[in-house]
N, C-alpha and C positions, 0 to 999 in steps of 0.2 A: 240638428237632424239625426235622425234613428244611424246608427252603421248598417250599412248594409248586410254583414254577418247575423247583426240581430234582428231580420224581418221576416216574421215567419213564411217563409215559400216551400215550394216543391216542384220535383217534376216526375209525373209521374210516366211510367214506362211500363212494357211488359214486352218478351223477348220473343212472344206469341204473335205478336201487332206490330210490327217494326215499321209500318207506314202511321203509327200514330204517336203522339206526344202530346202530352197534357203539365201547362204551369200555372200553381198557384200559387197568388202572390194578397198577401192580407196587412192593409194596415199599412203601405209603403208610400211612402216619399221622392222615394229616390225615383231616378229622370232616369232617359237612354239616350246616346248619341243615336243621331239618323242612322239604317243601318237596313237590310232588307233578307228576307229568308229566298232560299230555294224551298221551302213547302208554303201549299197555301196556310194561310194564319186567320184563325178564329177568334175573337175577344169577346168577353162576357164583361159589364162591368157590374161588378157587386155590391162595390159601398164606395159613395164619394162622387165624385167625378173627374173626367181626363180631357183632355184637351190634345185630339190627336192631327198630324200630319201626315196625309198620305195621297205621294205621287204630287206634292205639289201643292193640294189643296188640306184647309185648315176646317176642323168637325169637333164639337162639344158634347162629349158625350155622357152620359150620366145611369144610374144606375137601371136595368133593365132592357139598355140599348147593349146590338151586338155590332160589331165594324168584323168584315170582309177583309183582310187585304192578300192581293193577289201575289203569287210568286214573283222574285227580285224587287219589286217595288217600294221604292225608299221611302220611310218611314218611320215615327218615331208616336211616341205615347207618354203624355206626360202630367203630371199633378197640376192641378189648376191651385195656380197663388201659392201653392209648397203644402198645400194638405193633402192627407192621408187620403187613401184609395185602392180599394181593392177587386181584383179581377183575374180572370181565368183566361189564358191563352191556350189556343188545341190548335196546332200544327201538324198539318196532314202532306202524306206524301205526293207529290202530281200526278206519278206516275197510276199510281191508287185511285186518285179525285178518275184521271182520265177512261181509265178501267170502266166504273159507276157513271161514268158519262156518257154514253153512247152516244147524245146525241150531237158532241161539241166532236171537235177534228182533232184528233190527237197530236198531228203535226201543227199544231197552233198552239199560243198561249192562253192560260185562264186570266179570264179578270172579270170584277163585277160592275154591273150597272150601275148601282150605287153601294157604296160599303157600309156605308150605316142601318141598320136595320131596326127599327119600332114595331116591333110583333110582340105580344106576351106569349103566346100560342109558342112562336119557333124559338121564342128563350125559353121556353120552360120544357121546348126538346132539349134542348142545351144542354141544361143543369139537370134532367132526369139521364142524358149520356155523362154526366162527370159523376152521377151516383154509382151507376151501374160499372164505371173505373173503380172506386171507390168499394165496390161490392166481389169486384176482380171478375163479372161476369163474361167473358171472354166472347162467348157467341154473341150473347145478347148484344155489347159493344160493337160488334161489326155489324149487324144489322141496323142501330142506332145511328152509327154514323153515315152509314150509308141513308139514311131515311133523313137526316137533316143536311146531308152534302146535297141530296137534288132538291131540298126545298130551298135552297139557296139561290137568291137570282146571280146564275153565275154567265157566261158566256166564251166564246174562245173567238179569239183575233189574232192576226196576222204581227208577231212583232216586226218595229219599227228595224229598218234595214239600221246600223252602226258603221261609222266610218271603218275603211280598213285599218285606220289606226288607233281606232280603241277598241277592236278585235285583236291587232297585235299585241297591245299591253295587256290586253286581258290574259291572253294566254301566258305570255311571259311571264307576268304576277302568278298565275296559275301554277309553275312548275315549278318557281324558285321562291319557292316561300321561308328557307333557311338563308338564301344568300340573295335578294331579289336585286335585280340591276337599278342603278340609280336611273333617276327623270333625266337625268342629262344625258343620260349612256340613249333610253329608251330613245328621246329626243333626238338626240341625231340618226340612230336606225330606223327612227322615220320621216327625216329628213325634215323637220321641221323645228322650230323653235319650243322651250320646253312651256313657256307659257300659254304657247298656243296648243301644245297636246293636255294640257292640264285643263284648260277651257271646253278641248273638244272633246274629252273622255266624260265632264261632269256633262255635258250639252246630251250626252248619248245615255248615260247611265245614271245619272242625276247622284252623282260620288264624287267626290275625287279619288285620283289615285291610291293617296294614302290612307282614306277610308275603307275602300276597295280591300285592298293589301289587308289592312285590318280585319274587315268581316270573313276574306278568305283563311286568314291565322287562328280567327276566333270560333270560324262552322269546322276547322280539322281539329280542333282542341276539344271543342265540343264531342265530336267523334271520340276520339281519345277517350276520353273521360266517360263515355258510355262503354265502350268497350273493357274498361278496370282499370286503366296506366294510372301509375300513381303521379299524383298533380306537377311532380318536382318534373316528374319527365315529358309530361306535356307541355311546359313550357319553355322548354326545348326543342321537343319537336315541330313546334306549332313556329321556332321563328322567332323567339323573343329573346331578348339577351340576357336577362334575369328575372326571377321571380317576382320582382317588384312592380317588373313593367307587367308583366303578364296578367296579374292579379289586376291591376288599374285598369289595365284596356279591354280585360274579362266584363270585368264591374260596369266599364263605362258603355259598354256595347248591350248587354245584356241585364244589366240591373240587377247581376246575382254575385257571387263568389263562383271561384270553380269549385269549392268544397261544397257549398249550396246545389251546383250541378251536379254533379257526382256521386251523393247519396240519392237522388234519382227515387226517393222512396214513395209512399203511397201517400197521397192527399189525406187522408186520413191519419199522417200521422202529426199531421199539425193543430189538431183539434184538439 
Protein backbone atom coordinates (compact mmCIF):
# COMPACT_ATOMS: atom_id res chain seq x y z
CA UNK A 1 0.00 0.00 0.00
CA UNK A 2 0.87 3.80 -1.27
CA UNK A 3 2.18 5.68 2.43
CA UNK A 4 0.11 7.99 3.02
CA UNK A 5 2.78 10.98 2.63
CA UNK A 6 2.84 9.87 -0.87
CA UNK A 7 -0.94 10.33 -2.06
CA UNK A 8 -1.42 13.19 -3.81
CA UNK A 9 -4.19 15.31 -1.69
CA UNK A 10 -5.08 18.70 -0.49
CA UNK A 11 -7.09 21.08 1.27
CA UNK A 12 -7.97 23.72 0.09
CA UNK A 13 -8.83 27.02 2.12
CA UNK A 14 -9.10 30.73 1.75
CA UNK A 15 -9.17 33.15 4.84
CA UNK A 16 -12.06 35.01 2.80
CA UNK A 17 -14.61 31.81 3.30
CA UNK A 18 -13.83 30.41 6.66
CA UNK A 19 -17.20 28.54 6.74
CA UNK A 20 -15.70 26.40 3.78
CA UNK A 21 -13.15 23.61 3.14
CA UNK A 22 -12.50 21.71 0.24
CA UNK A 23 -10.27 18.07 0.23
CA UNK A 24 -8.82 16.48 -2.42
CA UNK A 25 -7.81 13.21 -2.29
CA UNK A 26 -6.47 11.26 -5.83
CA UNK A 27 -5.48 7.73 -6.33
CA UNK A 28 -5.71 6.55 -2.41
CA UNK A 29 -5.94 3.46 -0.64
CA UNK A 30 -5.81 4.40 2.61
CA UNK A 31 -9.05 3.83 4.90
CA UNK A 32 -10.44 6.06 7.98
CA UNK A 33 -11.36 5.00 11.42
CA UNK A 34 -15.09 5.97 12.17
CA UNK A 35 -15.10 9.36 13.13
CA UNK A 36 -17.62 12.44 12.51
CA UNK A 37 -17.36 16.27 11.77
CA UNK A 38 -19.08 19.29 13.44
CA UNK A 39 -19.54 20.75 9.59
CA UNK A 40 -21.77 19.30 7.29
CA UNK A 41 -19.73 16.98 4.78
CA UNK A 42 -19.91 16.87 0.97
CA UNK A 43 -18.40 13.77 -1.12
CA UNK A 44 -17.86 13.65 -4.76
CA UNK A 45 -16.48 10.30 -5.85
CA UNK A 46 -14.28 10.66 -8.84
CA UNK A 47 -12.50 7.50 -9.72
CA UNK A 48 -13.16 4.05 -8.34
CA UNK A 49 -15.46 3.30 -5.78
CA UNK A 50 -16.05 3.59 -1.91
CA UNK A 51 -17.90 1.64 0.28
CA UNK A 52 -19.28 4.17 3.00
CA UNK A 53 -20.80 3.88 6.64
CA UNK A 54 -23.02 6.34 7.73
CA UNK A 55 -25.05 6.59 10.99
CA UNK A 56 -25.31 2.97 11.03
CA UNK A 57 -26.21 2.14 7.71
CA UNK A 58 -23.72 0.63 4.78
CA UNK A 59 -24.03 2.55 0.84
CA UNK A 60 -21.73 1.65 -2.40
CA UNK A 61 -20.81 4.28 -3.93
CA UNK A 62 -19.16 4.85 -7.23
CA UNK A 63 -18.06 7.28 -9.43
CA UNK A 64 -20.59 10.37 -10.18
CA UNK A 65 -22.56 9.59 -6.91
CA UNK A 66 -22.57 12.51 -4.13
CA UNK A 67 -23.22 11.10 -0.16
CA UNK A 68 -24.64 13.95 2.36
CA UNK A 69 -23.48 13.38 5.81
CA UNK A 70 -24.85 15.46 8.31
CA UNK A 71 -22.99 17.18 11.24
CA UNK A 72 -21.56 14.71 14.24
CA UNK A 73 -22.61 11.69 12.44
CA UNK A 74 -20.43 8.79 12.61
CA UNK A 75 -18.96 7.66 9.81
CA UNK A 76 -16.32 6.38 7.73
CA UNK A 77 -15.42 6.02 3.82
CA UNK A 78 -13.50 3.37 2.57
CA UNK A 79 -11.70 1.59 -0.64
CA UNK A 80 -13.82 -1.29 -1.78
CA UNK A 81 -11.32 -4.60 -1.65
CA UNK A 82 -8.06 -2.09 -1.18
CA UNK A 83 -8.32 -0.27 -4.59
CA UNK A 84 -7.51 3.04 -5.49
CA UNK A 85 -10.13 5.88 -5.33
CA UNK A 86 -10.57 9.05 -5.66
CA UNK A 87 -12.79 12.04 -4.34
CA UNK A 88 -13.54 15.47 -3.23
CA UNK A 89 -14.79 16.25 0.42
CA UNK A 90 -16.40 20.14 0.96
CA UNK A 91 -17.06 20.68 4.58
CA UNK A 92 -19.28 23.45 5.24
CA UNK A 93 -19.93 25.39 8.43
CA UNK A 94 -23.79 24.78 10.17
CA UNK A 95 -23.83 27.80 11.34
CA UNK A 96 -23.48 29.06 7.49
CA UNK A 97 -25.64 25.95 5.99
CA UNK A 98 -28.30 27.49 8.67
CA UNK A 99 -27.89 31.18 7.63
CA UNK A 100 -28.90 29.76 3.61
CA UNK A 101 -31.55 27.98 5.22
CA UNK A 102 -34.41 29.87 6.04
CA UNK A 103 -36.58 27.44 5.88
CA UNK A 104 -35.19 24.69 8.56
CA UNK A 105 -35.07 25.86 12.48
CA UNK A 106 -31.93 26.95 13.33
CA UNK A 107 -32.41 25.53 16.91
CA UNK A 108 -32.51 22.07 15.46
CA UNK A 109 -30.04 19.65 13.68
CA UNK A 110 -29.31 19.15 9.86
CA UNK A 111 -29.59 15.89 8.43
CA UNK A 112 -30.56 14.36 5.13
CA UNK A 113 -33.25 12.32 3.73
CA UNK A 114 -31.20 10.23 1.99
CA UNK A 115 -27.27 10.81 1.78
CA UNK A 116 -26.56 9.27 -1.36
CA UNK A 117 -27.41 11.24 -4.20
CA UNK A 118 -27.68 10.02 -8.30
CA UNK A 119 -28.15 13.40 -10.10
CA UNK A 120 -25.41 14.25 -12.97
CA UNK A 121 -27.09 17.72 -13.05
CA UNK A 122 -26.25 18.43 -9.11
CA UNK A 123 -22.69 16.66 -9.39
CA UNK A 124 -21.77 18.74 -12.13
CA UNK A 125 -22.83 21.78 -9.76
CA UNK A 126 -20.40 20.09 -7.60
CA UNK A 127 -17.38 20.08 -9.64
CA UNK A 128 -18.18 23.47 -11.61
CA UNK A 129 -17.85 24.83 -7.41
CA UNK A 130 -14.36 22.94 -6.99
CA UNK A 131 -13.38 24.93 -10.26
CA UNK A 132 -14.36 28.17 -9.38
CA UNK A 133 -11.90 27.22 -5.75
CA UNK A 134 -9.51 26.30 -8.13
CA UNK A 135 -10.06 29.60 -10.12
CA UNK A 136 -9.82 31.51 -6.47
CA UNK A 137 -13.28 33.20 -7.68
CA UNK A 138 -14.19 34.19 -4.21
CA UNK A 139 -17.86 35.79 -5.11
CA UNK A 140 -18.68 33.48 -7.51
CA UNK A 141 -17.84 30.44 -4.78
CA UNK A 142 -20.37 31.79 -2.35
CA UNK A 143 -23.05 32.18 -4.58
CA UNK A 144 -22.14 28.53 -5.95
CA UNK A 145 -22.32 27.01 -2.69
CA UNK A 146 -25.13 28.51 -1.66
CA UNK A 147 -26.99 27.29 -4.93
CA UNK A 148 -25.98 23.68 -4.41
CA UNK A 149 -26.46 23.84 -0.37
CA UNK A 150 -30.47 24.23 -1.00
CA UNK A 151 -30.56 21.98 -3.96
CA UNK A 152 -29.70 19.55 -1.48
CA UNK A 153 -32.55 17.44 0.21
CA UNK A 154 -31.62 18.54 3.49
CA UNK A 155 -34.03 18.73 6.63
CA UNK A 156 -33.71 19.87 10.35
CA UNK A 157 -34.71 17.51 13.42
CA UNK A 158 -35.03 17.56 16.87
CA UNK A 159 -31.67 15.84 18.19
CA UNK A 160 -32.21 12.85 20.20
CA UNK A 161 -32.28 13.81 24.20
CA UNK A 162 -28.55 11.89 25.61
CA UNK A 163 -28.17 10.52 28.89
CA UNK A 164 -27.04 12.99 31.58
CA UNK A 165 -24.11 10.80 31.51
CA UNK A 166 -22.75 11.02 28.33
CA UNK A 167 -23.38 14.79 28.59
CA UNK A 168 -21.06 14.66 31.58
CA UNK A 169 -18.23 12.90 29.89
CA UNK A 170 -18.66 14.80 26.90
CA UNK A 171 -17.90 17.92 28.55
CA UNK A 172 -15.13 16.69 30.72
CA UNK A 173 -13.46 15.13 27.55
CA UNK A 174 -14.26 18.63 26.32
CA UNK A 175 -11.96 20.65 28.73
CA UNK A 176 -9.24 18.25 29.58
CA UNK A 177 -7.92 17.37 26.41
CA UNK A 178 -4.04 17.62 27.76
CA UNK A 179 -4.78 15.66 30.99
CA UNK A 180 -8.33 13.93 30.37
CA UNK A 181 -9.62 12.02 33.65
CA UNK A 182 -9.56 8.24 33.36
CA UNK A 183 -13.02 5.88 32.64
CA UNK A 184 -12.78 4.94 36.03
CA UNK A 185 -12.42 8.33 37.71
CA UNK A 186 -15.51 9.48 35.03
CA UNK A 187 -17.26 6.03 36.30
CA UNK A 188 -17.66 6.62 39.60
CA UNK A 189 -18.55 10.61 39.28
CA UNK A 190 -21.37 9.08 37.72
CA UNK A 191 -21.99 6.67 39.93
CA UNK A 192 -22.06 3.80 37.78
CA UNK A 193 -19.90 1.00 36.55
CA UNK A 194 -17.23 1.85 33.85
CA UNK A 195 -18.60 -0.66 31.33
CA UNK A 196 -21.83 0.52 31.65
CA UNK A 197 -20.77 4.31 30.91
CA UNK A 198 -18.75 2.94 28.00
CA UNK A 199 -21.92 1.04 26.56
CA UNK A 200 -24.24 4.10 27.28
CA UNK A 201 -21.81 7.01 25.73
CA UNK A 202 -21.46 4.67 22.41
CA UNK A 203 -25.72 3.93 22.64
CA UNK A 204 -25.99 7.84 22.53
CA UNK A 205 -23.14 8.98 20.15
CA UNK A 206 -22.40 5.97 18.21
CA UNK A 207 -18.28 6.35 19.65
CA UNK A 208 -16.77 5.27 22.25
CA UNK A 209 -15.21 7.25 24.64
CA UNK A 210 -11.79 6.94 23.36
CA UNK A 211 -12.80 7.59 19.95
CA UNK A 212 -14.53 10.53 21.12
CA UNK A 213 -11.40 11.95 23.06
CA UNK A 214 -9.56 11.28 19.70
CA UNK A 215 -11.74 13.17 17.23
CA UNK A 216 -11.89 16.05 19.95
CA UNK A 217 -7.59 16.10 19.83
CA UNK A 218 -7.63 15.55 16.15
CA UNK A 219 -10.63 18.86 15.01
CA UNK A 220 -8.11 21.14 17.87
CA UNK A 221 -5.03 19.97 15.84
CA UNK A 222 -6.68 20.53 12.83
CA UNK A 223 -7.28 24.09 14.12
CA UNK A 224 -3.83 24.51 15.05
CA UNK A 225 -2.52 23.66 11.91
CA UNK A 226 -4.66 26.13 10.00
CA UNK A 227 -3.93 28.67 12.06
CA UNK A 228 0.38 28.27 11.34
CA UNK A 229 1.63 26.27 14.62
CA UNK A 230 4.22 24.50 13.67
CA UNK A 231 3.22 20.53 13.71
CA UNK A 232 5.82 19.74 16.66
CA UNK A 233 3.62 21.93 18.86
CA UNK A 234 0.51 20.85 17.89
CA UNK A 235 0.99 17.69 18.98
CA UNK A 236 1.29 18.82 22.05
CA UNK A 237 -1.16 20.91 22.25
CA UNK A 238 -3.80 18.80 20.93
CA UNK A 239 -3.00 16.06 24.05
CA UNK A 240 -0.58 13.63 22.59
CA UNK A 241 2.42 12.40 24.27
CA UNK A 242 4.84 12.33 21.30
CA UNK A 243 5.11 12.91 17.83
CA UNK A 244 4.73 9.31 16.94
CA UNK A 245 1.35 9.02 18.32
CA UNK A 246 0.08 12.11 16.93
CA UNK A 247 1.17 11.40 13.50
CA UNK A 248 -0.72 7.79 13.69
CA UNK A 249 -3.84 8.96 15.09
CA UNK A 250 -3.73 12.08 12.61
CA UNK A 251 -3.37 9.52 9.82
CA UNK A 252 -5.72 7.09 11.19
CA UNK A 253 -8.79 9.61 11.74
CA UNK A 254 -8.27 11.63 8.65
CA UNK A 255 -6.41 9.61 5.95
CA UNK A 256 -3.69 12.60 5.68
CA UNK A 257 -0.58 13.52 7.49
CA UNK A 258 -0.68 16.74 9.55
CA UNK A 259 2.02 17.95 7.03
CA UNK A 260 -0.62 17.06 4.18
CA UNK A 261 -2.93 19.42 6.28
CA UNK A 262 -1.01 22.16 6.83
CA UNK A 263 0.18 23.21 3.52
CA UNK A 264 -3.62 23.67 2.95
CA UNK A 265 -2.66 24.71 -0.55
CA UNK A 266 -4.88 25.01 -3.81
CA UNK A 267 -6.31 21.95 -5.57
CA UNK A 268 -4.55 22.93 -8.32
CA UNK A 269 -1.46 22.26 -7.07
CA UNK A 270 -1.62 18.68 -7.41
CA UNK A 271 -2.24 18.59 -11.05
Amino acid sequence: MTHTRDIPQSFWRDEQLPWLELRSTWQSQQAYKRHNHSQLSIGAILEGETCSQCDGKYYHLKVGDLIVIPPLVPHSCNPVNGLFRSYHMLYLDVRWCLVHLPALNNNQMLCSRDPVIRDPQLFQHYMNLVALMQQRQTTQITDAAQALLRSLPLQSVTPENQSTASQYLRERLQTNLLAPPSLDNLAQECGMRKETLIRTFKQDTGLTPASYLNILRIDYARQRLRAGDEIADVGYQSGFADQSHFHRTFVRYTAATPRQYALGRSISDNK
